[in-house]
N, C-alpha and C positions, 0 to 999 in steps of 0.2 A: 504494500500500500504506500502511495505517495502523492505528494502535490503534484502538477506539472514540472515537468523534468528540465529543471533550468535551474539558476544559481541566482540567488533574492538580491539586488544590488543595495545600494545607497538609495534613498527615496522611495524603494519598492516596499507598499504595504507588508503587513503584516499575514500571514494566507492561512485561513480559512479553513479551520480544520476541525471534525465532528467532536463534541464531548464524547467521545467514549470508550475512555480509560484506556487507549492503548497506544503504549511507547512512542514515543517521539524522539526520534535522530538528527539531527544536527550536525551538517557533516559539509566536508567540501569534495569532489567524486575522486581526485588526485592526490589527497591528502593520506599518507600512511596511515598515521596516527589513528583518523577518523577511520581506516579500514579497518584497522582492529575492532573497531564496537561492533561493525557491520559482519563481520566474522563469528565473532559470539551471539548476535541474534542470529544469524543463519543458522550455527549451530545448533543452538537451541529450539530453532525453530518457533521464534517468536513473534507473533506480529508488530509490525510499526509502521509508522508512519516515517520517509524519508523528506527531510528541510533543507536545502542544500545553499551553503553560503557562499559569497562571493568575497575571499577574501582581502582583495585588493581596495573592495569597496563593502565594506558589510554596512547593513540596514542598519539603521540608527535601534531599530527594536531589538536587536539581537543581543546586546549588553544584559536583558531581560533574563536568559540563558546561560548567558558567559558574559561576567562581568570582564575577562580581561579580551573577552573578543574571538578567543580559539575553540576549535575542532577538536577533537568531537565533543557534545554536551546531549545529553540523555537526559530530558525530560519525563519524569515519573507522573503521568496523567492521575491514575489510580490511588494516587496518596493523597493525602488531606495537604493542601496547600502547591498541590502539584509542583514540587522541585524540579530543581535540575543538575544532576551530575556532570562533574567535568573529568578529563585526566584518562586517560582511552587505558591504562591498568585497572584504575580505579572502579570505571564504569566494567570493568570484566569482571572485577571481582565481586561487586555489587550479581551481577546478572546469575555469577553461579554460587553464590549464597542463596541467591532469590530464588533460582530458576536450577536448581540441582542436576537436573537431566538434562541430558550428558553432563556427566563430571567432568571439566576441563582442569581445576588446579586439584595439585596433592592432597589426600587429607593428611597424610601425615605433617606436621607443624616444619620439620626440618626441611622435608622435599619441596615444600612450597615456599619456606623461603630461599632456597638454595637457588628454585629456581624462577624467582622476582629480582634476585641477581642476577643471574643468566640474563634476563633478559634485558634489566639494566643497563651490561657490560657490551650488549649489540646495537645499544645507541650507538657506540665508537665508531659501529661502520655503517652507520646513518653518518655519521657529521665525513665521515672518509671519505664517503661517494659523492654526499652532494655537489661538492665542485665540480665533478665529471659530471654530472646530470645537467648543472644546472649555468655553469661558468664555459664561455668560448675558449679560455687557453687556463684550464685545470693544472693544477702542482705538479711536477712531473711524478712525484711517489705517493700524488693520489690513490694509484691502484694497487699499489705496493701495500698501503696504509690500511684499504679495507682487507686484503688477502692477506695481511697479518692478522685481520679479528674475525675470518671467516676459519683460520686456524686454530681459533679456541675452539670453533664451535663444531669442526671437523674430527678434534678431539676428543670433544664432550658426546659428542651423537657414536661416536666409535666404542667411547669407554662405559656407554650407556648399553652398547648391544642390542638397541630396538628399532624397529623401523622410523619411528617419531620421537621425538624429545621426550613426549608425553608416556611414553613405552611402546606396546603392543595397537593402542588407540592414539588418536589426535588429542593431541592438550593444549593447554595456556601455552607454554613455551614456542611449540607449533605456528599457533595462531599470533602471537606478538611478534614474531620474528619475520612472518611470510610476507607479510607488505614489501620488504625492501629488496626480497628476492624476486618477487613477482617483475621487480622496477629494473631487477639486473638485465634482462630483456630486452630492455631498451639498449643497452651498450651494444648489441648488434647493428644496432641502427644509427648509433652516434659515434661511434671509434673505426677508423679505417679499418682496423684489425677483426673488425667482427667479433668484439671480445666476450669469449662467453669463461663461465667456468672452467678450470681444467682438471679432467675427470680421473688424473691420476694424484694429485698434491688434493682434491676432494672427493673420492671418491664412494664415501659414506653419505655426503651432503650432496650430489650429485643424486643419488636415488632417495633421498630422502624428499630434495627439492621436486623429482619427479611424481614421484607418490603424493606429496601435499597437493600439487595440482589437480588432482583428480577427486578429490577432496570436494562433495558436493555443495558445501559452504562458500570454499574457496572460487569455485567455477561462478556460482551465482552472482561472484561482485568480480570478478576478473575482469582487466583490460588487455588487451594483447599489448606484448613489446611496443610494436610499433606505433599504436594511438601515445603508448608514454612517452617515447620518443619523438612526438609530434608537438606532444603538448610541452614537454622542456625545451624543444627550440623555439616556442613562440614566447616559451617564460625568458629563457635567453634574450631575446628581442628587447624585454620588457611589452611583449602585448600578452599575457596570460591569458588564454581561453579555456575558463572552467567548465565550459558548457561542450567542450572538444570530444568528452567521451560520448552525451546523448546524438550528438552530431554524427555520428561516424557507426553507434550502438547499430 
């Protein structure tokens, strides 16, 4: 369920949507961060309603949601006072306390915090890449940078023994992580070298990144390589078009 498929600008009202009690997302369609919520209600198989913001120009109303103005914010319709959650972990962990089935994090106390670090320490290769995403002449040890933090986790998924983070099923770890892989995709499209993973220095995360795909969560919000790499060269530009994935959908 959603509004019309577009991105709410600056001046654009406020939209129009029924009382009745069910979740509200708050998202922008390129936004990792915001993928992760989308992720965990797929999972769960929740209903919501999708808001998508524009965020070069966000609506004056949006502060309403997210006082500091960011992706994603999780409206809770069904509560008294109808909140809104912010913090795309936060709102996960919110959803599988609420929303139990599928179990996505550990119950055990230690495994789950062990791995809200893990997933922490993969920011590194968020902040690695985005020059290469997002910059016309990137650090030359940009890519050096992230294949040093995709080595933790080629370690970790090896020493773990299981097809997913999560074990034998899809978990939290799974799903916080997949965003930036789904966006490595695009470096086929932006690097002369057609750079994709290499399947021998990862070759646990290489079947793992395979498997996740197939992933019926993961398909239902997926963009192919090439729209992301369509959509960082116009951010490169400075003309960002958030509306590039319904365009092309």
């Amino acid at each position: 369920m959603s509004v019309p498929l577009k991105h709410f600008k600056k001046g654009s009202e406020k939209p129009l949507l029924p009382d009745d009690g069910v979740l509200r997302i708050y998202s922008m369609r390129f936004c990792p961060y915001a993928q992760r919520a989308h992720l965990v209600l797929n999972a769960k198989k929740l209903p919501h309603h999708k808001i998508f913001i524009d965020l070069k120009e966000k609506p004056e109303w949006y502060t309403e949601y997210s006082p500091l103005g960011k992706v994603p914010a999780l409206q809770l319709t069904a509560v008294d006072g109808q909140p809104a959650l912010v913090e795309s972990l936060v709102i996960a962990e919110y959803l599988d306390e609420q929303y139990p089935e599928p179990p996505l994090f550990a119950k055990d106390p230690l495994r789950k915090a062990q791995d809200k670090i893990l997933i922490e320490r993969f920011g590194a290769a968020g902040s690695a890449v985005y020059p290469v995403f997002f910059t016309n002449n990137p650090p030359e040890d940009a890519l050096k940078n992230l294949e040093n933090v995709l080595d933790i986790f080629e370690q970790e998924i090896t020493k773990r023994g299981t097809p997913y983070f999560g074990g034998q099923q899809i978990g939290i770890v799974d799903y916080m992580i997949w965003p930036w892989f789904e966006r490595l995709g695009a470096l086929k499209h932006l690097l002369p070298d057609k750079y994709d993973l290499n399947q021998t220095r990862y070759p646990n995360l290489v079947k793992w990144r395979d498997l996740v795909a197939q992933d019926e969560a993961v398909k239902q919000y997926a963009l192919d390589g090439e729209v992301h790499a369509n959509f960082m060269r116009l951010q490169r530009e400075g003309k960002p078009n958030f509306d590039l994935a319904f365009e092309t959908s």
